[in-house]
C-alpha positions as CSV (number, residue, x, y, z in Angstrom):
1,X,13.0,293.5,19.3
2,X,10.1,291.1,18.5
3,X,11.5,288.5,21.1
4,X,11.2,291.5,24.0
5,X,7.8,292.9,22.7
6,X,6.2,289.2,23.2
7,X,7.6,288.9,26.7
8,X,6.6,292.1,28.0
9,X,3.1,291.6,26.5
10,X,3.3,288.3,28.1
11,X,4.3,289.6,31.6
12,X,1.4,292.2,31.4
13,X,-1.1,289.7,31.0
14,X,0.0,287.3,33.5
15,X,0.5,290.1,35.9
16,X,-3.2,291.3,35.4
17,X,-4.8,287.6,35.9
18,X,-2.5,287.2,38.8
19,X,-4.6,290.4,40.2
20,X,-7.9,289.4,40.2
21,X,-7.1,285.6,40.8
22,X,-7.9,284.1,44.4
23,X,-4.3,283.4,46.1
24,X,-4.1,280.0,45.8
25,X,-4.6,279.9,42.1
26,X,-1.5,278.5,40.1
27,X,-0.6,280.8,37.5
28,X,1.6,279.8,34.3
29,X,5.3,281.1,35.6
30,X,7.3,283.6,32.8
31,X,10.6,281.8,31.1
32,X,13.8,282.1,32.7
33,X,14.9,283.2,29.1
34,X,14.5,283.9,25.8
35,X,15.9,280.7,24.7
36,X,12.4,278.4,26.0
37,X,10.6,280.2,23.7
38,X,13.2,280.1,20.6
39,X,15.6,277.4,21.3
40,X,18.9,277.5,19.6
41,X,19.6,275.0,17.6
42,X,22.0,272.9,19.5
43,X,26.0,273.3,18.3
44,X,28.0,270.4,16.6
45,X,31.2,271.0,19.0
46,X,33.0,267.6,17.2
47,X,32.4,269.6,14.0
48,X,33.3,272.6,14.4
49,X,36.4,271.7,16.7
50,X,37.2,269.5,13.5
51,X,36.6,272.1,10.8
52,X,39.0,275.0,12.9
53,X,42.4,273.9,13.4
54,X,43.1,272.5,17.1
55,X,45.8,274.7,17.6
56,X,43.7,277.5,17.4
57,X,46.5,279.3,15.2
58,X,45.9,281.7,12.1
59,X,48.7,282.2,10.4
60,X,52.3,280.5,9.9
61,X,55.9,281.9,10.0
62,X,59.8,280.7,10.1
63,X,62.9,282.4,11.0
64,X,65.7,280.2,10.0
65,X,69.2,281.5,10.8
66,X,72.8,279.9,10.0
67,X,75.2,281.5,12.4
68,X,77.8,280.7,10.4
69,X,80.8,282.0,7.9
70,X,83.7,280.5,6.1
71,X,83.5,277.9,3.2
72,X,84.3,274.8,5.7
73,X,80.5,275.6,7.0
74,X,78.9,274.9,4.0
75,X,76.6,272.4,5.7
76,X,75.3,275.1,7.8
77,X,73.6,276.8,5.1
78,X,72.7,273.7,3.2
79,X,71.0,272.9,6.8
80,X,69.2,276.2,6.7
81,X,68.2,276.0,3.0
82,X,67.2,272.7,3.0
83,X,64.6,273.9,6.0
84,X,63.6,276.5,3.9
85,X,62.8,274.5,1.0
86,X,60.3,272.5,2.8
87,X,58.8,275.1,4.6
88,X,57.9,276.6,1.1
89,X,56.7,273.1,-0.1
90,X,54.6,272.6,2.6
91,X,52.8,276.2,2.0
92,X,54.3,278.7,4.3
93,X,55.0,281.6,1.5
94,X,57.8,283.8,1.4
95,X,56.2,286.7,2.8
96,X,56.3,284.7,6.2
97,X,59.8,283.2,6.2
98,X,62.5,285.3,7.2
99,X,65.4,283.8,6.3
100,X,69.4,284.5,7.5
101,X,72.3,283.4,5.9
102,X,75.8,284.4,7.0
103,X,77.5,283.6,3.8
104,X,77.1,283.2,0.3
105,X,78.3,279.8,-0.6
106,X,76.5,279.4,-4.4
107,X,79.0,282.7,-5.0
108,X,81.7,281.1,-3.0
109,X,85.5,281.0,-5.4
110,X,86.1,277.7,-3.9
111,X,82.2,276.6,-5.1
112,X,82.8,274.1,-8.0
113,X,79.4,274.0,-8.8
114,X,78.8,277.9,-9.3
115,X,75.6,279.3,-8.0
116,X,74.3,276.3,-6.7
117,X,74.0,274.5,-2.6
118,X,73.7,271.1,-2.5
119,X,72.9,268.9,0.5
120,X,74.2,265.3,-1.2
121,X,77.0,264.1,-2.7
122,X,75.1,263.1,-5.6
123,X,73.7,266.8,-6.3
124,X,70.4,265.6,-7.3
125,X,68.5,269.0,-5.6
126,X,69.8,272.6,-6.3
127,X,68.8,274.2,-3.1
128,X,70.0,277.5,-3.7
129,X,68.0,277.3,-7.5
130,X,66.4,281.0,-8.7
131,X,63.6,281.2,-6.2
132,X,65.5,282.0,-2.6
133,X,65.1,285.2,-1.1
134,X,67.5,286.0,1.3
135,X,66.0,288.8,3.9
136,X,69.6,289.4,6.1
137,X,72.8,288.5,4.4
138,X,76.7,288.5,5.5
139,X,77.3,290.9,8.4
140,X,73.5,291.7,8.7
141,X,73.4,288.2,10.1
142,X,74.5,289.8,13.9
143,X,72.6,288.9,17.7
144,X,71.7,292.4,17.6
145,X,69.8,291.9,14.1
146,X,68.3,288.6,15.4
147,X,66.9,289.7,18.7
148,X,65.2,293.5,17.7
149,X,63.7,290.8,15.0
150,X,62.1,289.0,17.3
151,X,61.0,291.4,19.7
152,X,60.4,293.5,16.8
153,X,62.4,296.2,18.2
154,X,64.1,297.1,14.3
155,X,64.5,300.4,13.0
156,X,61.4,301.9,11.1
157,X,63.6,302.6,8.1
158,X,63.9,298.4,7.8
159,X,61.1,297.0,5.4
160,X,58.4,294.9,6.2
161,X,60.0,292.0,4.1
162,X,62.5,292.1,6.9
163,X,60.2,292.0,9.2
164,X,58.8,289.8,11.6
165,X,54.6,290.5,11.8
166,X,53.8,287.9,14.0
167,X,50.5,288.1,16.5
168,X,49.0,286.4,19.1
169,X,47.3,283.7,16.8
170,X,51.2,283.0,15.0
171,X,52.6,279.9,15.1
172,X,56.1,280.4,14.5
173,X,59.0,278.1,13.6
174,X,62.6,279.1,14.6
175,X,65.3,276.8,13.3
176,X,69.1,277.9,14.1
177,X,72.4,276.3,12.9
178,X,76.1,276.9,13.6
179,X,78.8,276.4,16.1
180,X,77.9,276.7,19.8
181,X,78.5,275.0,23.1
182,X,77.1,275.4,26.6
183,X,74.5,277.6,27.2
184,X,76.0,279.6,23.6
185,X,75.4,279.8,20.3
186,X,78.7,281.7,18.1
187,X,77.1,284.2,15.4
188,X,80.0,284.3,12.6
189,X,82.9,283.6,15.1
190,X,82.7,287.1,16.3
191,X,79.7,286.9,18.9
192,X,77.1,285.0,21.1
193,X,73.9,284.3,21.5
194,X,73.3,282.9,25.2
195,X,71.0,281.0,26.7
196,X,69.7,283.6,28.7
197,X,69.3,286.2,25.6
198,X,67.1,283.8,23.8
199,X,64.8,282.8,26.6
200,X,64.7,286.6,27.5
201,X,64.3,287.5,23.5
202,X,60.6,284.7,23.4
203,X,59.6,286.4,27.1
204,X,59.2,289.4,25.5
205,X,57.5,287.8,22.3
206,X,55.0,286.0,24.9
207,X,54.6,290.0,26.9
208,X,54.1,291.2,23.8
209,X,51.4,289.1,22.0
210,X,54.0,287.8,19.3
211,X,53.5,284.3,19.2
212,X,50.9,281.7,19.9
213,X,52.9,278.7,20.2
214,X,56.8,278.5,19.0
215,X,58.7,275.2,18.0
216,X,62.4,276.0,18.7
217,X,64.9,273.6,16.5
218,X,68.6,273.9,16.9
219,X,71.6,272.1,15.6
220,X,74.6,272.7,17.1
221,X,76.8,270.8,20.2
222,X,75.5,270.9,22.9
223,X,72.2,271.9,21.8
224,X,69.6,271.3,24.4
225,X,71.9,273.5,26.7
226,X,70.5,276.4,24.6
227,X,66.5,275.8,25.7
228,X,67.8,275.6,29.4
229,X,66.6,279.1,30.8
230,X,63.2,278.7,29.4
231,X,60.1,278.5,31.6
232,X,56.6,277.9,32.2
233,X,56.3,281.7,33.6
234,X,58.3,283.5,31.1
235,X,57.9,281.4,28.0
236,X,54.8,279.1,27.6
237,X,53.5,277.4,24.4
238,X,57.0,276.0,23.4
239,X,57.9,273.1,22.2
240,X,62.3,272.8,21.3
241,X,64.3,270.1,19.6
242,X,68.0,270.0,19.8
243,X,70.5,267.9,17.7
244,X,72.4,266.8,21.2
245,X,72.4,266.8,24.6
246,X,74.6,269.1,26.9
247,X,78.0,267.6,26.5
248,X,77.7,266.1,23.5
249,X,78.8,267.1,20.0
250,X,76.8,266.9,16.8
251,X,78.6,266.0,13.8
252,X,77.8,265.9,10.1
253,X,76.3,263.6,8.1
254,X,78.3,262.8,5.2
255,X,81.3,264.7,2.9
256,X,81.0,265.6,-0.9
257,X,84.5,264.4,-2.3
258,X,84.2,266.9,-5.0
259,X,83.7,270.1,-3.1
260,X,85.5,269.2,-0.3
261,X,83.7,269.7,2.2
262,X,80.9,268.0,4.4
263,X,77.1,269.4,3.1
264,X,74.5,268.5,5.4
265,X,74.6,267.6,9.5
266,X,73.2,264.6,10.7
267,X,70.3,266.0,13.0
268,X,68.9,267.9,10.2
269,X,69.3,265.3,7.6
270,X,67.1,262.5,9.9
271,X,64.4,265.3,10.3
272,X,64.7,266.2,6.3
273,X,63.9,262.2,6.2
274,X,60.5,262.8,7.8
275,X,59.4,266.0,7.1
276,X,60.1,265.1,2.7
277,X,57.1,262.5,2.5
278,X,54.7,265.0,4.3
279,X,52.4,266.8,2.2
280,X,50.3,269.4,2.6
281,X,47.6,269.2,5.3
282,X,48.8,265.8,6.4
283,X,47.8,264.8,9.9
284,X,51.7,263.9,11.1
285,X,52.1,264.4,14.9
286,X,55.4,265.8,16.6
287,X,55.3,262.8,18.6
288,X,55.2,260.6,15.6
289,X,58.1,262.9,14.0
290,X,60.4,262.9,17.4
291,X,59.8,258.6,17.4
292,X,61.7,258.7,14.1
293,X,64.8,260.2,16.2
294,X,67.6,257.6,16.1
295,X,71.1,258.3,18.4
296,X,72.7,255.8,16.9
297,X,72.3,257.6,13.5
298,X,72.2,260.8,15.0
299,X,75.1,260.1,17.1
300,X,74.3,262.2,19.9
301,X,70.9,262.1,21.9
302,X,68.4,264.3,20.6
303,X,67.0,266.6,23.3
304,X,63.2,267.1,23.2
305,X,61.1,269.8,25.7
306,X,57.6,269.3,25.3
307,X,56.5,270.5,29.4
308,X,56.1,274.5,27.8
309,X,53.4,273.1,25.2
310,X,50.0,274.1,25.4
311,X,48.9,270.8,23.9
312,X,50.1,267.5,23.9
313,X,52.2,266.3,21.4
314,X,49.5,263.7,19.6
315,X,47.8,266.8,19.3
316,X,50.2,268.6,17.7
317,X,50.8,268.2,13.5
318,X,54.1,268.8,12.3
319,X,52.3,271.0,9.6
320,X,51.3,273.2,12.1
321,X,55.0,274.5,12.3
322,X,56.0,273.7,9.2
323,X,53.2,273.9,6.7
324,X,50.8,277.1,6.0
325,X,47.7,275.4,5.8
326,X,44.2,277.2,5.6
327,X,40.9,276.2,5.8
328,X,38.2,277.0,3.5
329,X,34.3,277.2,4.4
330,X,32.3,277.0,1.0
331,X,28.9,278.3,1.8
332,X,25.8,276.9,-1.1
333,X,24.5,280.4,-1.6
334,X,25.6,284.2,-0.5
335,X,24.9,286.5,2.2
336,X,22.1,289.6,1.6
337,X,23.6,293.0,3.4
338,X,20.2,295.1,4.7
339,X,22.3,297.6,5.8
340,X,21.1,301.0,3.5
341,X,24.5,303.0,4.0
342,X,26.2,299.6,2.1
343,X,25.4,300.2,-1.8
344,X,26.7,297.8,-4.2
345,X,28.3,299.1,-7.2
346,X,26.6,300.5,-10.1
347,X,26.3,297.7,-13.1
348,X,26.6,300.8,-15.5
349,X,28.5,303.5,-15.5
350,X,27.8,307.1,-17.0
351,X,29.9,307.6,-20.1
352,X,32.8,310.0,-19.7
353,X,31.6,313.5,-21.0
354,X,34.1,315.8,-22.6
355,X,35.0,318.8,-20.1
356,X,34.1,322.3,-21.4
357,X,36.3,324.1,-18.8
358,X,38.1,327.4,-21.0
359,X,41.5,326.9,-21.6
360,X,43.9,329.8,-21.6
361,X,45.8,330.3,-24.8
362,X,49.4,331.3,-23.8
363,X,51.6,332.6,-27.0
364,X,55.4,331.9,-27.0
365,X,57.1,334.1,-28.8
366,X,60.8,333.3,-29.9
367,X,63.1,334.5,-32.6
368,X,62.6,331.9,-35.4
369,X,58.8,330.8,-34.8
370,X,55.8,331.7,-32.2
371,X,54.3,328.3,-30.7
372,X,50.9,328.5,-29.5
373,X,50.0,326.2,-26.5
């Protein structure tokens, strides 16, 4: 209000002189704006661009699904546990991981080592431990399920732990692991998820504000078949990994002699490689983590689609997929509200007075005794 009263006075002034001045007298011209007279100080755009994270994301989430049943799977849900674990680790909490699991292998008869998933031979990490929370088990794990989660189409009876609150700042991270092939992913050998369900699933997330960017990770054969449909148009701001290329098969990594069965793919266990020395807040690019891709280790060729990215992958940290990082602003002193209808809270408060409201008496009468209440 100050600013506008000095102009105005200003402009009266200068329009009185310029009345009673001879016409070719040069008069002082007004300000194109407010700013000549109170300059801004000018902004730190490095700094700020530095402080704020370049993705311009808020918030972190992961839905990681194993397709698949059957005790000769294991490694599928050792794959999607062992994601899990380091999605925890790297500070995405569990109120943003939704997490699907087909079967319960730690309860499995033919499970040796009760209540417990391993992905090495030499069982050095309980993955399974006491701190999983399973949000859809068994035959909850269903396309159906899977899709109304994304789209966020679910019933209103389902709770918000199953649920998937994404926005328009949300970076999400979707991992899937099972059997598939061309174009199809199997859900528990009883359905599919196509090609052309999930691309239509993220269109819809992308129509609906869900997402800000997605990285899609899939192990499976024929992997990179299953990103096919997706587009610039329909879904942007996606960046997808796949264990092999259309074709190909992706095999596991290694068997457990005691169990019986293999526990951990070989896609999954190369990335498990690079994503275990990352810590919070480190500055790991996804190009730097999709160099580390070997085929001859993988034994398949890794598929990578980085042309639906917003950013460049140099620009892009591992973390913000796969961590939950924040950043903090400490300011040196705190910030005075003038508003009147804001009042802080009282620093004393009136001591509780005894309430001298009458109290009707009622009498019970019984045959033994009378009790008064």
């Amino acid at each position: 209000m100050l600013k506008h009263a000095v102009i105005l006075l200003l402009g009266l002034c200068l329009s009185l002189a310029h009345a009673d001045a001879p016409a070719n007298t040069s008069l002082v011209q007004l300000p194109a704006s407010l700013d000549e007279f109170w300059p801004l100080p000018a902004a730190d755009e490095a700094a700020i661009d530095g402080f704020f994270s370049k993705s311009g994301h808020t918030n972190n989430w992961a839905v990681l699904v194993c397709t698949s049943r059957f005790w000769f799977n294991y490694r599928h849900i050792a794959n999607t546990l062992s994601i899990y674990r380091t999605v925890k680790r790297l500070g995405i909490p569990d109120s943003n991981i939704i997490l699907m699991l087909s079967d319960d292998m730690a309860c499995n008869p033919r499970n040796r080592f009760v209540a417990t998933v391993y992905n090495h031979m030499n069982r050095f990490l309980d993955l399974y431990g006491s701190n999983v929370e399973v949000d859809y088990r068994g035959y909850d794990v269903t396309v159906e399920n899977f899709i109304r989660l994304l789209t966020d189409r679910v019933d209103p009876n389902v709770p918000r732990s199953k649920r998937l609150l994404t926005d328009d700042r949300s970076n999400i991270l979707v991992y899937m692991t099972g059997h598939g092939g061309e174009e199809f992913l199997k859900f528990q050998d009883s359905e599919e998820i196509g090609s052309y369900d999930l691309c239509d699933a993220f269109a819809q997330m992308w129509e609906k504000k869900r997402y800000h960017e997605i990285f899609f990770m899939i192990d499976t054969c024929q992997a990179a078949s299953m990103y096919k449909q997706f587009s610039k148009e329909k879904t942007p701001n996606i960046i997808a990994a796949a264990s092999s290329m259309t074709g190909q098969n992706s095999y596991s990594h290694h068997t457990d002699s005691e169990l019986g069965v293999a526990v951990i793919d070989r896609f999954t266990f190369y990335n498990l490689e690079t994503l275990e020395r990352l810590k919070r807040g480190d500055q790991a690019s996804m190009k730097q983590l999709f160099s580390t891709y070997d085929s001859y280790l993988i034994a398949s060729n890794p598929g990578i689609r980085d042309d639906l990215a917003a950013r460049t992958l140099e620009n892009t940290l591992v973390t913000d997929f796969f961590g939950g990082v924040q950043n903090v602003e400490l300011t040196p002193s705190g910030y005075t509200l003038d508003n009147p209808t804001i009042r802080s809270p009282p620093t004393t408060y009136p001591t509780k007075q005894p309430i001298h409201n009458p109290v009707t008496r009622h009498t019970f009468a019984s045959a033994e005794q009378t009790h008064t209440v």
